[in-house]
C-alpha positions as CSV (number, residue, x, y, z in Angstrom):
1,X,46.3,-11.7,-39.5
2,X,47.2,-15.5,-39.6
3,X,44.1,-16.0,-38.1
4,X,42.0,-14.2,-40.4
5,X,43.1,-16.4,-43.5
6,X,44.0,-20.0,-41.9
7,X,40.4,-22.4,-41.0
8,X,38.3,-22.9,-39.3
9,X,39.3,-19.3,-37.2
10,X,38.6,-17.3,-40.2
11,X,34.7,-18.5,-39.6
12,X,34.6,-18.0,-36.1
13,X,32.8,-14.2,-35.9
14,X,34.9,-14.2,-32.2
15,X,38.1,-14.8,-33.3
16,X,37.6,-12.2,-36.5
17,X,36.6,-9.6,-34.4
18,X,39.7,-10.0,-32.2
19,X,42.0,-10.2,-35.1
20,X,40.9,-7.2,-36.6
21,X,40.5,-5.2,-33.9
22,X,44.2,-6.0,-32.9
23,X,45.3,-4.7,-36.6
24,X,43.3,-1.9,-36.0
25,X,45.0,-1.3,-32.6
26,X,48.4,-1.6,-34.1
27,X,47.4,0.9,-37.0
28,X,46.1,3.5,-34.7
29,X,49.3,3.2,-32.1
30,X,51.9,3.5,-35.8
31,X,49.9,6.2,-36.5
32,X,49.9,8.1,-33.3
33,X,53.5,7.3,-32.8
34,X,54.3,9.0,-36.5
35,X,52.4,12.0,-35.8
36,X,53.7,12.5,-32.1
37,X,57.7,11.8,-33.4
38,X,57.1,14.4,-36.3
39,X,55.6,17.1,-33.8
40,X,58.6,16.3,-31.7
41,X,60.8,16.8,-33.9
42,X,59.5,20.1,-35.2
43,X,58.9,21.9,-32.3
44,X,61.3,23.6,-29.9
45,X,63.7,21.3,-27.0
46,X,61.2,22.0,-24.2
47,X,58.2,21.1,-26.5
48,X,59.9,18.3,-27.8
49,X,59.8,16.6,-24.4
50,X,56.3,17.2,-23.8
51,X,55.6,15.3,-27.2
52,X,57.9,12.5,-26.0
53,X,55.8,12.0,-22.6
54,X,52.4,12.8,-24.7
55,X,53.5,9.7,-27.0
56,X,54.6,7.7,-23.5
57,X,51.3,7.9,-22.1
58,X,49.4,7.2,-25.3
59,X,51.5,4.3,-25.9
60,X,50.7,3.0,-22.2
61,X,47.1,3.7,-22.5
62,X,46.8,1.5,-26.1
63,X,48.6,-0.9,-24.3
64,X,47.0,-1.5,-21.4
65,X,43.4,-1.4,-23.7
66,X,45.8,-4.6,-25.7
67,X,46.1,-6.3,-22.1
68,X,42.7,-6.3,-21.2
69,X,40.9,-7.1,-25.1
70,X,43.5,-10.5,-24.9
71,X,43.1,-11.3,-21.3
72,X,39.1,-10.8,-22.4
73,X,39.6,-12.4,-24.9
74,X,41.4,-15.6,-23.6
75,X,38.4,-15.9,-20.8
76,X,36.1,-16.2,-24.3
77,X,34.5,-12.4,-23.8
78,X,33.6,-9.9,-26.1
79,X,35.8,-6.7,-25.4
80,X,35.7,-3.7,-27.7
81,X,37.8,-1.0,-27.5
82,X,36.5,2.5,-27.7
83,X,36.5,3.5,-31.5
84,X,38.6,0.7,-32.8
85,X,36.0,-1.7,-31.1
86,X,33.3,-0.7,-33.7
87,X,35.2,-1.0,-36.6
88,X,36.0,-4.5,-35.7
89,X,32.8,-5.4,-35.1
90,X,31.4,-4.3,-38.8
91,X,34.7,-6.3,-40.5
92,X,34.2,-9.1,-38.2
93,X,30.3,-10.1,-39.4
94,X,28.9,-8.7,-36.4
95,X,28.6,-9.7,-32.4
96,X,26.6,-12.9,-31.2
């Protein structure tokens, strides 16, 4: 977020696009995270497990997606993520 508001980042449409697709990242991992903890915790023992290694592997997938966008991003490539990818793209100004 830092380098959404602080210049001259905030007019670079790279460095945008990779700031808000990060926070859009983040919000989709909360989110899944809320809704796979709430399931958990409703359902029966056996099912609660299952949620618990549904929310393991979706936490490792949106993280490895994370590595890849900032090691993309540090070699000064565009990487967008499936769906969050888009989003960043139309908050960012657009792609060169």
């Amino acid at each position: 977020m830092i380098f959404l508001v602080v210049e001259p980042y905030n007019r670079d449409r790279f460095v945008r696009f990779h700031a808000w697709q990060c926070i859009a990242l983040t919000i989709v991992a909360v989110g899944l995270s809320i809704i796979f903890t709430v399931l958990g915790l409703m359902s029966f023992h056996l099912l609660w497990w299952l949620m618990m290694l549904i929310r393991l592997a979706i936490r490792l997938i949106l993280f490895v997606f994370w590595l890849i966008a900032l090691i993309k991003a540090s070699q000064g490539q565009w990487y967008k993520i499936p769906i969050v990818g888009d989003l960043a793209v139309s908050l960012a100004g657009g792609q060169k």
